[in-house]
C-alpha positions, 0 to 999 in steps of 0.5 A: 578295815576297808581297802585303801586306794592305790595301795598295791594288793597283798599279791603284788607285793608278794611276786604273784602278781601280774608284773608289768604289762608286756613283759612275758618270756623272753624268746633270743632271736633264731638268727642271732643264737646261730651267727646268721649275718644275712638271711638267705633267700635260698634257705628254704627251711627257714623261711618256710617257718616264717610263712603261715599255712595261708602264706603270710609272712608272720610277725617277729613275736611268732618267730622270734627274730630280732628286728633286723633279721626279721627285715631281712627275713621278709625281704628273703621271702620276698625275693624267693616268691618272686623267684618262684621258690615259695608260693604267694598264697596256699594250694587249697 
């Protein structure tokens, strides 16, 4: 018997399938587990997890933050760089 067309394939119906595109692990925002109102610009621990080795802000899939204290963190890093407590780019 030949495979029909747009019928789901044994494994989907099984749960081994793919899933639906984009739904991966879901990763709670580091902020919002800790009660964190605000990011500060001083917290030097967390916003130097937030940059990369080369001194770009990463995105909120990497660091899992929520939007709202990913805004804030970037703000934070923002202001810290200007203040010279964070570098713009790496000491290569």
């Amino acid at each position: 018997m030949a495979k029909q067309r747009g019928t789901p394939t044994r494994d989907r119906k099984r749960g081994r399938g793919k899933g639906a595109p984009g739904a991966g692990r879901f990763k709670p925002c580091p902020f919002c587990r800790e009660k964190v109102d605000i990011v500060d610009y001083k917290d030097l621990g967390a916003l130097r997890r937030a940059i990369s080795d080369k001194g770009k802000i990463r995105s909120s899939r990497v660091t899992g933050a929520c939007r709202r204290h990913q805004s804030q963190l970037a703000r934070a890093v923002k202001r810290a760089r200007e203040l010279g407590l964070l570098p713009y780019v790496s000491d290569r």
